[in-house]
Structures are given as structure tokens and as C-alpha cells.
KEVEX-13737 format. One line per 3 residues: their letters; for each residue y, z, x of N, C-alpha, C. Coordinates in steps of 0.02 Angstrom, whole numbers, plus 50000, padded with zeros to 5 digits. Example, Ala and Ser with C-alpha at 12.3 -4.5 7.8 and 13.67 -1.06 7.14 Angstrom:
% residues 2
as) 49716,50390,50660,49775,50390,50615,49835,50390,50660 | 49888,50354,50642,49947,50357,50684,50002,50394,50645
//
This chain:
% residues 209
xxx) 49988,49444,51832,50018,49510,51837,49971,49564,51812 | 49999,49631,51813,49942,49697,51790,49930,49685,51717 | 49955,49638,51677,49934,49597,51601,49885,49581,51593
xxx) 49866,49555,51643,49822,49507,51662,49761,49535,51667 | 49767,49597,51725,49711,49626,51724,49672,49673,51670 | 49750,49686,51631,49715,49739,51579,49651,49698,51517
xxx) 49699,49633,51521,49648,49591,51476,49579,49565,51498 | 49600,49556,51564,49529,49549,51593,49478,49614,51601 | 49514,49663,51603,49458,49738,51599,49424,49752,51529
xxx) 49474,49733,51498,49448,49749,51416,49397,49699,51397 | 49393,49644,51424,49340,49559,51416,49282,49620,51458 | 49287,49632,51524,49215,49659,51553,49189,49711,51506
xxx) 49254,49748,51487,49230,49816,51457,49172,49788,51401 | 49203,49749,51366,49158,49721,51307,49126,49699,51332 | 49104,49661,51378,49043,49621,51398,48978,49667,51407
xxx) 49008,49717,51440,48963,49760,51472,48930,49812,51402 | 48959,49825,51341,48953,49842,51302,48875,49808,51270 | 48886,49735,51269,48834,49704,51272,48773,49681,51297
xxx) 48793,49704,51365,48744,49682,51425,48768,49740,51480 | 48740,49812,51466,48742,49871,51509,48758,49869,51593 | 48679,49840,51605,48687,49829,51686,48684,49773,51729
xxx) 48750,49714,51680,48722,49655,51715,48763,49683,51771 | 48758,49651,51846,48799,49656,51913,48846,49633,51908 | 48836,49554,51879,48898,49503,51908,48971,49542,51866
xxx) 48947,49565,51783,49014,49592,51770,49015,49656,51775 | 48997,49685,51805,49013,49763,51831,49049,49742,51908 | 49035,49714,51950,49088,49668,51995,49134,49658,51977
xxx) 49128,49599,51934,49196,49559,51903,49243,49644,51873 | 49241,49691,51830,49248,49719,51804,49296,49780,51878 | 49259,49795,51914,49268,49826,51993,49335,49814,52024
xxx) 49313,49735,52043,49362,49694,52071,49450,49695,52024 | 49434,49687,51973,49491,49665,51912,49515,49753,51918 | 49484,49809,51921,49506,49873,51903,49541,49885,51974
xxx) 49496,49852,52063,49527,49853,52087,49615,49827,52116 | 49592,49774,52090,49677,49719,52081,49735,49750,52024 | 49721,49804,51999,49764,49841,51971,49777,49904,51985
xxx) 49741,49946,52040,49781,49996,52081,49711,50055,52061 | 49672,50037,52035,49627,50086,52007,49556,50120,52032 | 49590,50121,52108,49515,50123,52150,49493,50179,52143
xxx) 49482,50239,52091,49437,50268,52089,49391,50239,52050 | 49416,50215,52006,49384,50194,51945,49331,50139,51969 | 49382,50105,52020,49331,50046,52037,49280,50043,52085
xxx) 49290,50109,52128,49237,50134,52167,49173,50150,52131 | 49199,50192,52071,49142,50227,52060,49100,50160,52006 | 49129,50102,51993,49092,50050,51954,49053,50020,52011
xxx) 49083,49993,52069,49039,49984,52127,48994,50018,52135 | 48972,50077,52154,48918,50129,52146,48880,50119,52097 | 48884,50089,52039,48854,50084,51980,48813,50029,52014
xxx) 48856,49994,52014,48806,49905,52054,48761,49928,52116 | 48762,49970,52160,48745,49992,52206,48679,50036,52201 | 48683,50079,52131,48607,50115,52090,48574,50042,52090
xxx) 48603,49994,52045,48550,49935,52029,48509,49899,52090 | 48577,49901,52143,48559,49841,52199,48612,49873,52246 | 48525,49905,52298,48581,49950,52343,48620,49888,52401
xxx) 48582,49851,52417,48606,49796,52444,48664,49732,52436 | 48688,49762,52372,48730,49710,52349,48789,49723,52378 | 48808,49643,52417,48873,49647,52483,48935,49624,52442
xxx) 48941,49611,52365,49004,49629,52329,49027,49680,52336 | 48970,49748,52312,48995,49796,52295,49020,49854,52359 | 48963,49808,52414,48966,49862,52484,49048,49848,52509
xxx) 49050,49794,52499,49115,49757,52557,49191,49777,52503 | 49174,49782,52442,49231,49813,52393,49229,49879,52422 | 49179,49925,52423,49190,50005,52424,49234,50010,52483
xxx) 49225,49972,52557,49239,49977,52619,49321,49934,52603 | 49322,49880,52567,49396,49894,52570,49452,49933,52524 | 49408,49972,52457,49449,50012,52448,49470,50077,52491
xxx) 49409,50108,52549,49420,50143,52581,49482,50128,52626 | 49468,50055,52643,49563,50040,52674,49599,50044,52655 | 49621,50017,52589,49665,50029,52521,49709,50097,52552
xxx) 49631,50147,52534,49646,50228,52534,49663,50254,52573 | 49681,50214,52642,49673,50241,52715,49643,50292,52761 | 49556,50286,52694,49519,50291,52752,49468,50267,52787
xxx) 49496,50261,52840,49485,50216,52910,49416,50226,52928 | 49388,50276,52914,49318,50270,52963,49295,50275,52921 | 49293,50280,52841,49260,50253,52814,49221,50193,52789
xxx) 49290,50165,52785,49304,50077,52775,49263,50065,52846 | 49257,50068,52922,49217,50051,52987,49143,50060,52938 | 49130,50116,52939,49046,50133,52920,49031,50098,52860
xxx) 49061,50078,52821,49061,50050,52742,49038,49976,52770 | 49100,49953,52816,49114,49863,52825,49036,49880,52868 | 49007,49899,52919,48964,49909,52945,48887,49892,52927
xxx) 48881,49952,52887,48841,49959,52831,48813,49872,52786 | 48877,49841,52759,48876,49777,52737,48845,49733,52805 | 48858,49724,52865,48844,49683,52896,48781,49689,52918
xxx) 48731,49738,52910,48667,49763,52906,48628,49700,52875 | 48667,49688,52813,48618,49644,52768,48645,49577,52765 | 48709,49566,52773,48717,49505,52816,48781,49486,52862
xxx) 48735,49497,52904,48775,49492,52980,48825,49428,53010 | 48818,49366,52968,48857,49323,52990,48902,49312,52926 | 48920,49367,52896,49015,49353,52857,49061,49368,52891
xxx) 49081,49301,52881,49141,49301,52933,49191,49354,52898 | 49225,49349,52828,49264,49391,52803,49265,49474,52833 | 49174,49502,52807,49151,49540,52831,49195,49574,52900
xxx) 49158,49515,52938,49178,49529,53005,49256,49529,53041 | 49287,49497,53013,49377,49481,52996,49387,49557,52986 | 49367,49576,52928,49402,49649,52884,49390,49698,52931
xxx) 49325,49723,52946,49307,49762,53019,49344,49772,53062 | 49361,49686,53124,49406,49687,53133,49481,49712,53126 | 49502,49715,53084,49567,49749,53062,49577,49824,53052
xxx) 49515,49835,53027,49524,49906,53015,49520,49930,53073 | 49473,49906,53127,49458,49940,53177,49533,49938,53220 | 49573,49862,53216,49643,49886,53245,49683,49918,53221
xxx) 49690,49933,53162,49725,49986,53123,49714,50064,53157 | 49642,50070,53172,49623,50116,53191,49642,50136,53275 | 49659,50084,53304,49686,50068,53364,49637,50070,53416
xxx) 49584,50048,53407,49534,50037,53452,49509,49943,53453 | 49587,49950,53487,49571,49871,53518,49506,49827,53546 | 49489,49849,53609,49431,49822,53627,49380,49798,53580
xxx) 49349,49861,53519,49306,49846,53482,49325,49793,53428 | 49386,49801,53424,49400,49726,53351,49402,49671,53370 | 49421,49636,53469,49434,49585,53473,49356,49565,53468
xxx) 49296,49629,53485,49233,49581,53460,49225,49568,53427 | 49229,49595,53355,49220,49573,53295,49259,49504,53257 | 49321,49478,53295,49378,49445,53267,49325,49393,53318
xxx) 49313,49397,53375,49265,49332,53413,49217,49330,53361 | 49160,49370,53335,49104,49351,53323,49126,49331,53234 | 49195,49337,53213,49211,49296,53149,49209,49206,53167
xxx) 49251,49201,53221,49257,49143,53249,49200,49093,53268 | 49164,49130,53309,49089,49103,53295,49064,49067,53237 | 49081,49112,53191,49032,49073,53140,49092,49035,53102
xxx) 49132,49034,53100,49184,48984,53073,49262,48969,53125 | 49246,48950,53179,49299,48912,53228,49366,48904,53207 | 49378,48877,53139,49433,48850,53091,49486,48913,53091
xxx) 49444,48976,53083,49483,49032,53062,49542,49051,53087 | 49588,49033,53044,49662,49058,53097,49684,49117,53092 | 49669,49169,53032,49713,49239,53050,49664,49260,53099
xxx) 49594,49241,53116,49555,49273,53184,49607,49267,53243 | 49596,49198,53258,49642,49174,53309,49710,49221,53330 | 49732,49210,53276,49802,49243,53275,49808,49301,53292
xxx) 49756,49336,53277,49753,49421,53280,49727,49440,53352 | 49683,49392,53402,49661,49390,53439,49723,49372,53496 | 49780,49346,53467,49826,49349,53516,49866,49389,53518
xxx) 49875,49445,53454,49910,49515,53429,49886,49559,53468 | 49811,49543,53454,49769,49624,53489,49795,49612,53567 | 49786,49547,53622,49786,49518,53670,49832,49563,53693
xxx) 49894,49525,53660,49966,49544,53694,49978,49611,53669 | 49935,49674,53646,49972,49741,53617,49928,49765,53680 | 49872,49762,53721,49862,49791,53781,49872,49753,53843
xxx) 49919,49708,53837,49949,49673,53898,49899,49598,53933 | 49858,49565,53882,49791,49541,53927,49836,49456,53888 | 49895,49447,53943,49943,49387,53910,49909,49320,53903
xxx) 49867,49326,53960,49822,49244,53953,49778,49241,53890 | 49743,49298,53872,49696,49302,53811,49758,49271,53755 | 49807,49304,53760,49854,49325,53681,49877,49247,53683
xxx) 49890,49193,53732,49936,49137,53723,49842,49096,53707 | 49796,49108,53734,49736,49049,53705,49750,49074,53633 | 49759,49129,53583,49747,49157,53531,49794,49139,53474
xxx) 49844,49137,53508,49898,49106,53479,49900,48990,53480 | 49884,48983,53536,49851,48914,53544,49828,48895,53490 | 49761,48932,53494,49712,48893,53450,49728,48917,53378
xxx) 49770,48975,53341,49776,48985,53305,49832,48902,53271 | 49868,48891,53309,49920,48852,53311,49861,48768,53312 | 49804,48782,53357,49782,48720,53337,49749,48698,53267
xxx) 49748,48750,53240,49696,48752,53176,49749,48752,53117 | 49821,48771,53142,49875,48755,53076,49925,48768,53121 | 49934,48697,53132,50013,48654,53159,50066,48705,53140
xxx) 50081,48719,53067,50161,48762,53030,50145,48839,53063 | 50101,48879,53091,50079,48948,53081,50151,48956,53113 | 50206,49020,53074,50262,49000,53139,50261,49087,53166
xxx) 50226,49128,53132,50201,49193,53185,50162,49163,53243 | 50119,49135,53224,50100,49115,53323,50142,49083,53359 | 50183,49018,53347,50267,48991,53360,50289,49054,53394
xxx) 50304,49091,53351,50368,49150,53375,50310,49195,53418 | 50263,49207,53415,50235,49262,53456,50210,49226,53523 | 50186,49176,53523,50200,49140,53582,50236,49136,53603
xxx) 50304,49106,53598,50375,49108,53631,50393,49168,53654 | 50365,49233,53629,50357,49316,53670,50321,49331,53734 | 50251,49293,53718,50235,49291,53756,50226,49284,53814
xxx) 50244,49197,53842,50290,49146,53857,50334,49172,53900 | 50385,49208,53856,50461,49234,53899,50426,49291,53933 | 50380,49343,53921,50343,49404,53956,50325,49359,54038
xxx) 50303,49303,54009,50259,49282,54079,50327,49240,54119 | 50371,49233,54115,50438,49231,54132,50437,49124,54137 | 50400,49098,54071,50398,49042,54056,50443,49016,54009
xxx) 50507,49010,54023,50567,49022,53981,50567,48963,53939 | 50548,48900,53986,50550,48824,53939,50506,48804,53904 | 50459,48841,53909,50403,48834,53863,50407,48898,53800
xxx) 50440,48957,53835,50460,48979,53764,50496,48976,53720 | 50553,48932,53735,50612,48924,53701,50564,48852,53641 | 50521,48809,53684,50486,48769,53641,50452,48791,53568
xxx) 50424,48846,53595,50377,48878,53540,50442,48905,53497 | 50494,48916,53506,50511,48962,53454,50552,48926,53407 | 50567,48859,53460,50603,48791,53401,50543,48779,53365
xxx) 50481,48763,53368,50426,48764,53323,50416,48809,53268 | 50438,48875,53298,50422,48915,53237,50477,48902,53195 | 50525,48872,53200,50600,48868,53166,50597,48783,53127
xxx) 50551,48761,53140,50543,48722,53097,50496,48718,53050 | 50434,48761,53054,50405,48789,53004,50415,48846,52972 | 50485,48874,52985,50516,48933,52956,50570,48931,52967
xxx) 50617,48909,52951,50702,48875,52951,50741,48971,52946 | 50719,48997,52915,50746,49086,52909,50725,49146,52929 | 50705,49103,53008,50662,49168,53044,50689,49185,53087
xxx) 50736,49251,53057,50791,49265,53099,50776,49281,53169 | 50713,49348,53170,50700,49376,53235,50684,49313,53301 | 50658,49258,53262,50645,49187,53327,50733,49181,53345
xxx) 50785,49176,53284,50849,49149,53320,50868,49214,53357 | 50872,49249,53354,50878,49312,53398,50852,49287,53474 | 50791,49278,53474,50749,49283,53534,50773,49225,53580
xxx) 50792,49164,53521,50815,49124,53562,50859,49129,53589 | 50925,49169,53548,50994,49167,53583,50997,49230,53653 | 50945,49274,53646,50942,49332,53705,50923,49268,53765
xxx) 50857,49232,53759,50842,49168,53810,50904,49145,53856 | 50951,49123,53793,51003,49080,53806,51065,49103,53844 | 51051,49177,53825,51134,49222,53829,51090,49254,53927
xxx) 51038,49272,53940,51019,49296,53997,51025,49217,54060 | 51012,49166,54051,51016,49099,54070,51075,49108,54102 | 51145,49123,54044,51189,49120,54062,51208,49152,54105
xx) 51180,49231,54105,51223,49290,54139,51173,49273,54218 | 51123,49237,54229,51108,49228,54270,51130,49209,54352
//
């Protein structure tokens, strides 16, 4: 809890007392000020790391997501950016980008970045997953059900891809295969109301058929 952090700020504070400009705890110190709501404070300690080592992708990839934090958006783009300059294959990196850039609502550009996370780590399921979000929010249904697939192949329980598939699914007017997905999501989420909803609209249109 914020206990937690205060004790942990006061450990860097002293550390640093001792040892001015080490990085790792002016980071540690950043991070901990950021996990307690304090992103000016923790911006401007990042910057500190950033005089020492302008290159340092702790402090670059912290500044860019407190700019998200802060909601701002094209900051956090040029910030996450900036970081991938010096190294170009983080996947996280490239994940966070991603997001901001759909936040920002410029689809096209995030599903590249959410591919070129995937690239370098296949496994990744909120990529996947998001790749079937972005898919299905500009209508491109075949992209959004591989996205949801493979998100689903990489973790069997995911039951947002379950249920967003089964949306999908019913969009493409594949009713038995969506009603499948959404008993899936209902067994890796027994209290997901909006899936029993979806199912009983399935069930109740069947009827009036």
C-alpha cells in the first residue's frame, strides 16, 4: 500500500544521501515516488538520471509513461519513441506505444507497433488481444478473431478474448461458434455478466426467428 512506498522513499532518500548520483537508486527512488501518485516529483528525479545518462531507458520509458499517467498523449508517443531509438526491440516499450497511440485513436499506427511487440516475443497476450480490439474497433473482423485466437492460444482462461470473440463471431453472423466462445468465457469467468447477456440476446433472437 502507499505505507509501503513512503518507507521505501525514505530508504532511497537515505541512500542517496550517501551515494548522490548512483542511477539504480535514483530509479528505484522515481519509480517508488511514481507508484504513489507523485509524478512531478518523479519526473523531475528521472531527469536527474537522464543529466547522468542521457540514454538511460529506465528513466526514458518512466518519463513517457508518466506523460500517460498525465494524459499527455503526444508526449508519452515522442517520449516512448525517443526510448526505442536506443533500444528498438522492447517489447514492453513497444506494447506501451502501442496503447498510447490507441488511446490517441490512431489505430493503424498501434496495430504496428502491437505486431512488432509480437515479433520479438510471440507469447505476448495483451498484444494479441489488443490486436483483436484495435481489429474489430475499425471493422477489419478477420484480423480481430486471428487476435483474439491467438491471444486465447497463448492463455486458454483469457475470458475478454472468450467474450470478444463471441462479438465478433455473432457480427460475422456465426452464431454457433459464438455462443461457443462465450460458454468459454463463462467458465473462466463464472460472473461475467455482459457474456450472459450476449448469450441470452443469441438465444432470445433464435427464438423470435
Amino acid at each position: 500500500g502507499r505505507n509501503q512506498y513512503d518507507v521505501a522513499i525514505t530508504c532511497y532518500q537515505k541512500a542517496l544521501t550517501i551515494s548522490r548520483d548512483n542511477i539504480e537508486i535514483l530509479c528505484n527512488l522515481g519509480i517508488a515516488l511514481q507508484g504513489k501518485g507523485n509524478l512531478t516529483e518523479a519526473q523531475s528525479n528521472f531527469k536527474k538520471v537522464l543529466k547522468l545518462d542521457s540514454k538511460n531507458i529506465v528513466a526514458i520509458s518512466n518519463i513517457a509513461n508518466i506523460h500517460k499517467q498525465s494524459g499527455d498523449l503526444s508526449s508519452a508517443i515522442y517520449t516512448y519513441k525517443e526510448a526505442l531509438k536506443f533500444t528498438p526491440n522492447d517489447e514492453n516499450i513497444l506494447y506501451n506505444l502501442g496503447n498510447v497511440l490507441q488511446e490517441n485513436g490512431d489505430c493503424v499506427e498501434c496495430l504496428r507497433f502491437y505486431k512488432e511487440a509480437i515479433k520479438i516475443n510471440p507469447n505476448f497476450v495483451n498484444a494479441h488481444y489488443n490486436i483483436g480490439v484495435v481489429s474489430h474497433k475499425i471493422g477489419e473482423l478477420d484480423d480481430a478473431v486471428r487476435g483474439y485466437q491467438a491471444a486465447i492460444q497463448h492463455q486458454p482462461d483469457h475470458s475478454d478474448s472468450h467474450h470478444n470473440l463471441g462479438v465478433v463471431l455473432k457480427a460475422k453472423g456465426e452464431l454457433d461458434a459464438a455462443v461457443k466462445s462465450y460458454k468459454q468465457a463463462l467458465k473462466s469467468r463464472p460472473d461475467y455478466a455482459e457474456t450472459y447477456n450476449n448469450l441470452g440476446i443469441i438465444f432470445q433472437e433464435a427464438e423470435d426467428l
